[in-house]
N, C-alpha and C positions, 0 to 999 in steps of 0.2 A: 362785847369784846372791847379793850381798851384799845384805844387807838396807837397807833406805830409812830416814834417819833423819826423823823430825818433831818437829818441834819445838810442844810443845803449852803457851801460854801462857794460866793459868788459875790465879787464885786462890780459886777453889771448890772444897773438897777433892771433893763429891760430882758438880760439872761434870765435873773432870778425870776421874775413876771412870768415870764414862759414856762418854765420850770412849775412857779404855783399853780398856775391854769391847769398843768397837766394834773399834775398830781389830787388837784382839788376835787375829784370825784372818784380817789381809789376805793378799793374795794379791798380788803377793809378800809375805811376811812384812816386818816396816819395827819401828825403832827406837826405841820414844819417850823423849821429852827434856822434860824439866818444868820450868816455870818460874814463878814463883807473883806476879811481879811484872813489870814492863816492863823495868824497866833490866835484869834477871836475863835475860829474855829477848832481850833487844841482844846482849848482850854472849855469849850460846850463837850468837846465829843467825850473827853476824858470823865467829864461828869456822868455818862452815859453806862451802861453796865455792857451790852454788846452793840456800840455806835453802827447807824446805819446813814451814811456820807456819800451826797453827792457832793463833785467837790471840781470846782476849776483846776489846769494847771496852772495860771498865772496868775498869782495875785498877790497883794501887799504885804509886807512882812514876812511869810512863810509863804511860799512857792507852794503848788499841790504837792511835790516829790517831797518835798522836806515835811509838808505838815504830815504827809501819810507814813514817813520813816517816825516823826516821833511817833504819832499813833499807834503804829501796828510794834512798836515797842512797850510798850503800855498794855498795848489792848490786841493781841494778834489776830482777834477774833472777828476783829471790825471788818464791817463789810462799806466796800468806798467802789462807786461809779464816778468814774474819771471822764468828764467831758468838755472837751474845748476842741477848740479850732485847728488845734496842730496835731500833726503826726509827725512832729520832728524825733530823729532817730536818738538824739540827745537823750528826750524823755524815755523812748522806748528804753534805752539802754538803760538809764537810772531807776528807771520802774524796775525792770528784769532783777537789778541787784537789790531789791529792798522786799520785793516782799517775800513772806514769810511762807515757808511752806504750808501747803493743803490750805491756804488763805482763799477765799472768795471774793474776788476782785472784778472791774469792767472796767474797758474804754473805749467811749463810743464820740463819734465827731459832732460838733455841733451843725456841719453840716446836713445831717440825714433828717430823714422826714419824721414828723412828729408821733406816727405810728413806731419806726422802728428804734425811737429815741425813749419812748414809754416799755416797750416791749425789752430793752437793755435793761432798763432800770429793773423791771421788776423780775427777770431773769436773776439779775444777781441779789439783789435786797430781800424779793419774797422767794423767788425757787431756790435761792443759796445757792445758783453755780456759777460759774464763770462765763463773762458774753465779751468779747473782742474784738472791734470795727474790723472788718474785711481788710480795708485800707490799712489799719494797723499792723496785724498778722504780716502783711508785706513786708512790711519795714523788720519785724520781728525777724524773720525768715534770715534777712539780709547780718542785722547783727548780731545773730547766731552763728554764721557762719565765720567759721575759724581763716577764711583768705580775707575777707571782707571787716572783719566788728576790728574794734579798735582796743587794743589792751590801754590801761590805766596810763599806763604811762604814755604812751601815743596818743592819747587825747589831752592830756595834758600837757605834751610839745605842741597839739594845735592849738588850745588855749594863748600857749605862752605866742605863739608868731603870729595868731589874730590880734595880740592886744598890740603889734611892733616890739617884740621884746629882741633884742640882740641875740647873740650868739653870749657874750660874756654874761650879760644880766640873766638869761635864762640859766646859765651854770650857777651863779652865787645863787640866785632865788633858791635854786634846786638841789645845790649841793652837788655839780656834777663838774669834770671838766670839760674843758670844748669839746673832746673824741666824744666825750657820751652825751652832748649835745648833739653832735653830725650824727652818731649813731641810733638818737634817738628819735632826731627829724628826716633820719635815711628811711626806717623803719613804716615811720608816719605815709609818705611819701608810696612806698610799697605797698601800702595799705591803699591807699586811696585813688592806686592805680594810674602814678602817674610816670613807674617805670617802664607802664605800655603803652606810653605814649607815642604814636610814628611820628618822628618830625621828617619833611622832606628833605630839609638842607640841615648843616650844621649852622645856619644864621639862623635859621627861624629857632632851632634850641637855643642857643646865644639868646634870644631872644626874649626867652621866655623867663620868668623868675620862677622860679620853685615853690617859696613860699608863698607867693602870691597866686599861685595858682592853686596849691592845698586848697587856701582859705576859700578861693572861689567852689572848690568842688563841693569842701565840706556844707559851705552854706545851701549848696546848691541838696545835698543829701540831709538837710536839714538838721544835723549834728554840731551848728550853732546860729542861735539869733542875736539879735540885739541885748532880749530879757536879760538873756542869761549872762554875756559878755558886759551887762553892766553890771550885774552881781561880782561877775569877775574883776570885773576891772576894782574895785570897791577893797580885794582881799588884797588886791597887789599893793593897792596905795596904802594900807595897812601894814603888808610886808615892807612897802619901800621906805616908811617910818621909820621900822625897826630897827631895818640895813642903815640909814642915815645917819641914827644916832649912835649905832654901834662903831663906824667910824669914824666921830669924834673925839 
């Protein structure tokens, strides 16, 4: 029987190491293929006729969410075990919209033990069904719910006031006026349950800033990091080019 390729997408020399060990005595014995960045990894899997990808979410170039949108655009049939260290709701949510229906997908923590780390993998890769960290599902749960998940646009006003954007710069960016700015960080705000907040006095509200507090929850619910808000920050300094030279 021809051996299985995999394609392991991993810029940690010592992840990837662990990863080889495991797999180094499947059954059937299987191929592996390294890739230490995202675009490096596209660009193997797509050579591939039905790619079978383990894949970090963090990593250079193309992020896991982004290399698995071009992929399963190309190739919907790919089957990708998603493993890292986060169960930020961010990713949950971005995953949720990208992949493709009746698609066979995992994500499992790098935390778990190395039995139920092999046992994901080949759940999804050889049995072709779908395996989803307990820990995840949680998070999943949470941003399916219609009181709790965040629409498009409400994450994108937490975007805009985690980088310090104004009240005015987030309207030009966005195309909006101030109302639908306040309306759309009122919105935000209701989402992340900060209009049930008891204050005891009218000073400790006084007190308190809104935005800053968003930011503190969201981070706290794992719906922004660092990674990701440098990616961001990166699109703004592009858009505030733009805006710059347009008012010259």
């Amino acid at each position: 029987m021809a051996s299985l390729k995999i394609l392991i997408a991993e810029d940690n020399p010592k992840d990837f190491e662990f990863l080889e060990q495991l797999l180094r005595d499947w059954d059937p014995p299987c191929q592996l293929l390294r890739a230490s960045n995202g675009k490096v990894a596209l660009e193997l899997a797509l050579a591939e006729e039905c790619p079978l990808v383990i894949s970090d979410i963090q990593m250079p170039e193309l992020n896991g969410i982004e290399f698995a949108r071009s992929l399963w655009q190309q190739k919907p049939a790919a089957r990708i075990v998603f493993w890292s260290q986060y169960k930020d709701e961010m990713y949950v949510r971005a995953l949720a919209r990208i992949v493709p229906p009746e698609t066979v997908y995992g994500y499992i923590l790098k935390s778990n033990s190395r039995e139920r780390i092999a046992s994901a993998i080949s759940t999804v890769l050889l049995d072709e069904q779908c395996w989803i960290d307990p820990e995840v599902r949680k998070v999943q749960g949470r941003t399916g719910h219609s009181q709790t998940a965040l629409s498009d646009i409400e994450y994108e006003a937490l975007l805009d006031i985690s980088m310090g954007l104004t009240d005015n710069l987030i309207a030009q960016r966005r195309y909006l006026s101030r109302r639908g700015v306040q309306s759309r960080l009122n919105s935000l705000y209701n989402k992340l349950g900060l209009d049930q907040e008891q204050f005891t006095s009218d000073k400790v509200g006084d007190a308190l800033n809104l935005r800053n507090r968003a930011v503190a929850v969201a981070l706290r619910r794992g719906l922004i990091n660092a990674f990701e808000l440098e990616h961001e920050e990166s699109e703004f300094q592009e858009w505030l080019k733009r805006f710059k030279g347009q008012r010259r």
